[in-house]
C-alpha positions as a Markdown table, in Angstrom:
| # | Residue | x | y | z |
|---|---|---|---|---|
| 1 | Unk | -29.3 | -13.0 | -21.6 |
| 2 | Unk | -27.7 | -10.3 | -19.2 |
| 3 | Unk | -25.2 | -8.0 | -21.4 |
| 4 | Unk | -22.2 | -7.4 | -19.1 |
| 5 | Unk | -20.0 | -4.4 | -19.3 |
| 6 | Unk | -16.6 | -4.4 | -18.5 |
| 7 | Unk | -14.9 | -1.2 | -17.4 |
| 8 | Unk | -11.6 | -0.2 | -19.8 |
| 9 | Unk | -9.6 | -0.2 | -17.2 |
| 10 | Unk | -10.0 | -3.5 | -15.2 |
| 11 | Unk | -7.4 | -5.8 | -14.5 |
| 12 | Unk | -4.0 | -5.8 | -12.7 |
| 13 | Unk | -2.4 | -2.1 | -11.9 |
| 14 | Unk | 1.3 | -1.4 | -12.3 |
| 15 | Unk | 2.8 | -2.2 | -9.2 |
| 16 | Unk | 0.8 | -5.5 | -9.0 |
| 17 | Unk | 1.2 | -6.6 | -12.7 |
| 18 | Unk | 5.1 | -5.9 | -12.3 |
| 19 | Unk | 5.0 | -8.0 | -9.1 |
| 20 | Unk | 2.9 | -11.1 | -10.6 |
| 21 | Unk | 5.4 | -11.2 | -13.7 |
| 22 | Unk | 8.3 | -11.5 | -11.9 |
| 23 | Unk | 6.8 | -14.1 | -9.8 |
| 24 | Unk | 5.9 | -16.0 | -12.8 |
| 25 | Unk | 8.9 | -15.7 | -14.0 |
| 26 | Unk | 10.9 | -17.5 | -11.3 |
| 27 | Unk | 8.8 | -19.7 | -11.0 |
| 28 | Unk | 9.1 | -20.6 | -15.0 |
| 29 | Unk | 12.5 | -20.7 | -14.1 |
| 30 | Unk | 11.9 | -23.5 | -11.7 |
| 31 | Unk | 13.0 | -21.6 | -8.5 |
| 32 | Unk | 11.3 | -22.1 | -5.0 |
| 33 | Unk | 10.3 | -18.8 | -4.2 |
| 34 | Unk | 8.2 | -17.7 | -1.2 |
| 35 | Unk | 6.3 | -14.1 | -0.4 |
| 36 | Unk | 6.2 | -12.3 | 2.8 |
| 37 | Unk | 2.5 | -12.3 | 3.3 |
| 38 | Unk | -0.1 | -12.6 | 0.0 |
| 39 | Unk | 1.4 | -10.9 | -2.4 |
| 40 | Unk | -2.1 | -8.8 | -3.4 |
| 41 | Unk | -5.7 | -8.7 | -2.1 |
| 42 | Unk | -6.9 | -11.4 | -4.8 |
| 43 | Unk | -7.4 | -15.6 | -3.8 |
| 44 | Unk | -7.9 | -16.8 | -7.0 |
| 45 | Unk | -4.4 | -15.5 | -7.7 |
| 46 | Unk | -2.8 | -16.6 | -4.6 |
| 47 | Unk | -4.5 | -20.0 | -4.9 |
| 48 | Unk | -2.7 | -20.1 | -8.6 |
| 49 | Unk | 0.6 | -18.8 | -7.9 |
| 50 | Unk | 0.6 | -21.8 | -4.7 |
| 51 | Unk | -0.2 | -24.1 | -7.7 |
| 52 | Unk | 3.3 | -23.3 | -9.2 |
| 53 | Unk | 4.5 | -24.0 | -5.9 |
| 54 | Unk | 5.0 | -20.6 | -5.0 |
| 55 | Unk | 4.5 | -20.6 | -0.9 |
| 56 | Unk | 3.1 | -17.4 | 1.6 |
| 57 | Unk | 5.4 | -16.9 | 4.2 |
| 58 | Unk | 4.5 | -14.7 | 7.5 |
| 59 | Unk | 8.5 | -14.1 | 8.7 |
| 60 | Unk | 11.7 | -14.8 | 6.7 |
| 61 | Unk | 12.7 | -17.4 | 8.9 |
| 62 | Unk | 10.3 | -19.6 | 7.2 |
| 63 | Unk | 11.9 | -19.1 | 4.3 |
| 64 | Unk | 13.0 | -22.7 | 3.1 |
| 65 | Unk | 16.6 | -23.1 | 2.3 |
| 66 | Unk | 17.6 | -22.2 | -1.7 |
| 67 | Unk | 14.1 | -19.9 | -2.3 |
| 68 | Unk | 13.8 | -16.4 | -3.1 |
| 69 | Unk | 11.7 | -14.2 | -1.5 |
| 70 | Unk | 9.4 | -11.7 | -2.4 |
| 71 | Unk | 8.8 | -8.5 | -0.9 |
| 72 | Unk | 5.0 | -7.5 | -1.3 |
| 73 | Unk | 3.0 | -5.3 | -3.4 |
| 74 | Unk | 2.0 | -3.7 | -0.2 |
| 75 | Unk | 5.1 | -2.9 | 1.1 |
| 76 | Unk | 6.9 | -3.4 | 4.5 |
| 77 | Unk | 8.2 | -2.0 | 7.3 |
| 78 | Unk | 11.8 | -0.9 | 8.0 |
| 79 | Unk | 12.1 | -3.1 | 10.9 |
| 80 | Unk | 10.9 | -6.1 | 8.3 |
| 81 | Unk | 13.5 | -5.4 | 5.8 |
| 82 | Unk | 16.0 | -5.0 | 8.2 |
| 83 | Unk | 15.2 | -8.6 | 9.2 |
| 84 | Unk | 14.8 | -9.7 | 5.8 |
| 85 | Unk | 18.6 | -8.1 | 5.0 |
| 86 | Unk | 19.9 | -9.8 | 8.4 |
| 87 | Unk | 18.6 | -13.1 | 7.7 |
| 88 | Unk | 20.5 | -13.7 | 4.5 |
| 89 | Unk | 18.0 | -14.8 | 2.4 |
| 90 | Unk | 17.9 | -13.7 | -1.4 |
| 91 | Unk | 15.3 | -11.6 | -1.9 |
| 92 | Unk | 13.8 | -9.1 | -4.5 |
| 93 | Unk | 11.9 | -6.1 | -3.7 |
| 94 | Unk | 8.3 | -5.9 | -5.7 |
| 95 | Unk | 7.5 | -3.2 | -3.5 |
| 96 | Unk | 5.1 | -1.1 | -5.5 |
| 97 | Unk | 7.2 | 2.4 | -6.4 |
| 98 | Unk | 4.0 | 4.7 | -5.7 |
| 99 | Unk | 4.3 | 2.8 | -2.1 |
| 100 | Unk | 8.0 | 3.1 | -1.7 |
| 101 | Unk | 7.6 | 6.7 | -2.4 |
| 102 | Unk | 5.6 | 7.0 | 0.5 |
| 103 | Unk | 7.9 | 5.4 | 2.7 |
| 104 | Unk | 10.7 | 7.6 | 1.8 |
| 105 | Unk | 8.3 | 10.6 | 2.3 |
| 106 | Unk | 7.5 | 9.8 | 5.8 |
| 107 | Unk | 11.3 | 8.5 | 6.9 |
| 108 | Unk | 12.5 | 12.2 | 5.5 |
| 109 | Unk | 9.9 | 13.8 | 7.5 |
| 110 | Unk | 10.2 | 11.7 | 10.2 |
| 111 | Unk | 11.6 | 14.0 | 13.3 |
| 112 | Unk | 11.1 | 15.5 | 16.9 |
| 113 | Unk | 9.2 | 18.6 | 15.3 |
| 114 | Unk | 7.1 | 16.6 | 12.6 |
| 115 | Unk | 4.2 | 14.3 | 13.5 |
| 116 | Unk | 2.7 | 11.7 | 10.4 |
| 117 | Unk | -0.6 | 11.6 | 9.7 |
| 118 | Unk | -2.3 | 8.7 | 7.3 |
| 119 | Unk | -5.2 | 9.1 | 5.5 |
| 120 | Unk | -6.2 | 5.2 | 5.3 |
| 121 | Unk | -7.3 | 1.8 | 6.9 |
| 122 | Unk | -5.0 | 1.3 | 9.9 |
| 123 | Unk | -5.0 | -2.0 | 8.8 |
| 124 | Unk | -4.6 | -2.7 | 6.1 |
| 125 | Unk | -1.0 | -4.1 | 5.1 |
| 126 | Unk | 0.1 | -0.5 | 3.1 |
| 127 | Unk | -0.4 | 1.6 | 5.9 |
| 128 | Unk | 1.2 | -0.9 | 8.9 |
| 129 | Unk | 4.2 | -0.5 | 6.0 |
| 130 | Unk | 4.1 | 3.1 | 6.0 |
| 131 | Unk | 3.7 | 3.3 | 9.6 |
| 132 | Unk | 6.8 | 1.3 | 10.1 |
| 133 | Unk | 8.9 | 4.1 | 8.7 |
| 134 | Unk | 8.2 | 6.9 | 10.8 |
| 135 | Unk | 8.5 | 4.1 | 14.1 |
| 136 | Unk | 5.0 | 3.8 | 14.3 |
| 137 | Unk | 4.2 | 7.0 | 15.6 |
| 138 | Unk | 1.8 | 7.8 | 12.7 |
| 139 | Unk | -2.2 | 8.7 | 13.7 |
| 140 | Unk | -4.4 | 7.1 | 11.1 |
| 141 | Unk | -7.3 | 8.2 | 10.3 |
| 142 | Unk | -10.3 | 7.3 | 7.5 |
| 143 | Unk | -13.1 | 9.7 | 7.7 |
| 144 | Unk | -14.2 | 13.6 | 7.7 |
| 145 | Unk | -14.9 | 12.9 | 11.5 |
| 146 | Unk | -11.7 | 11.7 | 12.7 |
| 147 | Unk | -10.3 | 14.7 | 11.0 |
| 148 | Unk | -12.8 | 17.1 | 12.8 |
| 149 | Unk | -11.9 | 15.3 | 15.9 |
| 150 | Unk | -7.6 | 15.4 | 15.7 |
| 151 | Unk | -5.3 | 17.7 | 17.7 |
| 152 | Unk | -1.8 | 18.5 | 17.5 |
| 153 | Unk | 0.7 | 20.2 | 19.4 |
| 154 | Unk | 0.7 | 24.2 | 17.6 |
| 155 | Unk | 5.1 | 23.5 | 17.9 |
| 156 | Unk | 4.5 | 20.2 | 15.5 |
| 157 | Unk | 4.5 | 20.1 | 12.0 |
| 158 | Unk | 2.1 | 17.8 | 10.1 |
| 159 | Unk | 3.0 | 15.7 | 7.3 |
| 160 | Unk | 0.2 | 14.3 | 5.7 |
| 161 | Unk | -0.1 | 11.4 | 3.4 |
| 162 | Unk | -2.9 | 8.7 | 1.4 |
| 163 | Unk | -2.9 | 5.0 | 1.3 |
| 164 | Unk | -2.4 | 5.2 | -2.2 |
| 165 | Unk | -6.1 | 3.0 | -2.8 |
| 166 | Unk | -7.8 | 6.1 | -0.6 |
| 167 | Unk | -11.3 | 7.4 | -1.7 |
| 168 | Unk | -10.0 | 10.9 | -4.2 |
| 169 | Unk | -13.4 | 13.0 | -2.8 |
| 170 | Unk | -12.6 | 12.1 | 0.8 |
| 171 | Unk | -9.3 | 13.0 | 0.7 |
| 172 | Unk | -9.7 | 16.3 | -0.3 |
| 173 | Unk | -12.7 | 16.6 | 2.5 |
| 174 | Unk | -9.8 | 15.9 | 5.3 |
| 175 | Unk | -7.2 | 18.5 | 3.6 |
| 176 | Unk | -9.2 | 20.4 | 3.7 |
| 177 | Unk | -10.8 | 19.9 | 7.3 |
| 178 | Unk | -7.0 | 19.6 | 8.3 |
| 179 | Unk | -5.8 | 23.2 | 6.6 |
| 180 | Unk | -8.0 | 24.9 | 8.7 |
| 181 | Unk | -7.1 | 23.1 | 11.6 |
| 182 | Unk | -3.3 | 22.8 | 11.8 |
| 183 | Unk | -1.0 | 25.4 | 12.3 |
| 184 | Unk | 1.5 | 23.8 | 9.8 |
| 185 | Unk | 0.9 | 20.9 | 7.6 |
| 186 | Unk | 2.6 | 19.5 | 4.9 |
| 187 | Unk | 0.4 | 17.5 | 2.5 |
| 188 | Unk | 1.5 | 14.8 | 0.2 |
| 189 | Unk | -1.2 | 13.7 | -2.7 |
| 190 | Unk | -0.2 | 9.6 | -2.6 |
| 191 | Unk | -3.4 | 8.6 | -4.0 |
| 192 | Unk | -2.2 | 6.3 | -7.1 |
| 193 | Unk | -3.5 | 7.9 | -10.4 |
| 194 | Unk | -4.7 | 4.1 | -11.6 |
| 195 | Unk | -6.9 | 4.3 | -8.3 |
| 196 | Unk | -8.3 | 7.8 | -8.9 |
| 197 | Unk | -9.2 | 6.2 | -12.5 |
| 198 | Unk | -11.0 | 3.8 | -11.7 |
| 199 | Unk | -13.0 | 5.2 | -8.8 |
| 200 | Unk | -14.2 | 7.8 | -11.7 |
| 201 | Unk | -15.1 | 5.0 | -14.3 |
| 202 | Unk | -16.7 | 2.9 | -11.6 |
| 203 | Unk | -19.2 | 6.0 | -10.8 |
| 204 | Unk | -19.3 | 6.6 | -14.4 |
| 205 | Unk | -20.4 | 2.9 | -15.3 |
| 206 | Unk | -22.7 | 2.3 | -12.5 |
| 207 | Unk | -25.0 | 5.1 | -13.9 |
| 208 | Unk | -25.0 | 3.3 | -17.0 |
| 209 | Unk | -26.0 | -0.1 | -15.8 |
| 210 | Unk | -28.7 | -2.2 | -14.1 |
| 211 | Unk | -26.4 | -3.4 | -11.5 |
């Protein structure tokens, strides 16, 4: 019989496990509650919280009347939650903080004079988020090439920053491509420790197994 390995650190990280236990909560509680898109990347979660009636919603207008929503994992953008505030409908913020950090990064940067660069998958959910709170100016990018290939005005600052689920070693390629290639840059390590941690174990573990 196959012997399988399972790596120390698998399961749920922070900002997700906070976000599935409230959800749970609630709906122990018995309340109708609704999230703005999937609340993580996972069906077999999604399919279990919609068996405790919890419901995916796309815009808070189909929010039904009496339920709570639930602001992703992911996050949003700043147009979102200004619609989610506007429409009236409770809602609770399960915005992961490593993502909310980003957000505040980017709107404090966010200027004539500075320009936002992403390191990520344009998208993917996080980074339309992020985007949204610099008014969807940012240039995303996801490889050494893109990096190679980027120009910016010399009078522009750069502020640099990572999907927080981006590849560690390709990362520091595009700093590094990007230092020598912008006059002034600010760079902001997002990438979420939990992530970095498991990208090392998963290298670690699949020199150690058949498959």
């Amino acid at each position: 019989m196959a012997e399988i390995t399972l790596a120390k650190k698998a399961g749920f990280c922070f900002g997700v496990d906070r976000a599935i236990k409230l959800i749970e909560k609630l709906a122990c509680e018995g309340r109708k509650v609704a999230t703005l898109g999937p609340i993580i990347h996972n069906s077999q979660v999604i399919e279990d919280l919609e068996s405790r009636g919890v419901r995916v919603v796309n815009l808070p207008s189909e929010v039904e009347d009496g339920a709570i929503l639930v602001l992703r994992t992911h996050g949003v953008t700043q147009d979102v939650l200004r619609e989610v505030e506007e429409s009236g409908c409770e809602y609770i913020d399960a915005v992961c903080p490593f993502v909310k950090k980003i957000h505040k990064i980017v709107l404090d940067n966010s200027s004539e004079d500075v320009v936002t660069l992403i390191a990520g998958d344009e998208n993917h959910p996080e980074v339309v988020g992020i985007n949204g709170w610099c008014e969807n100016t940012a240039t995303v990018i996801k490889s050494e090439e893109e990096a190679e290939n980027i120009a910016f005005s010399d009078t522009k600052t750069v502020c640099v920053v990572a999907q927080t689920t981006f590849e560690r070693e390709l990362w520091k390629k595009i700093t590094k491509i990007l230092k020598n290639t912008c006059q002034s840059a600010m760079f902001f390590d997002t990438i979420c420790s939990v992530t970095e941690n498991r990208q090392k174990e998963a290298e670690t573990l699949s020199s150690e197994v058949d498959l």
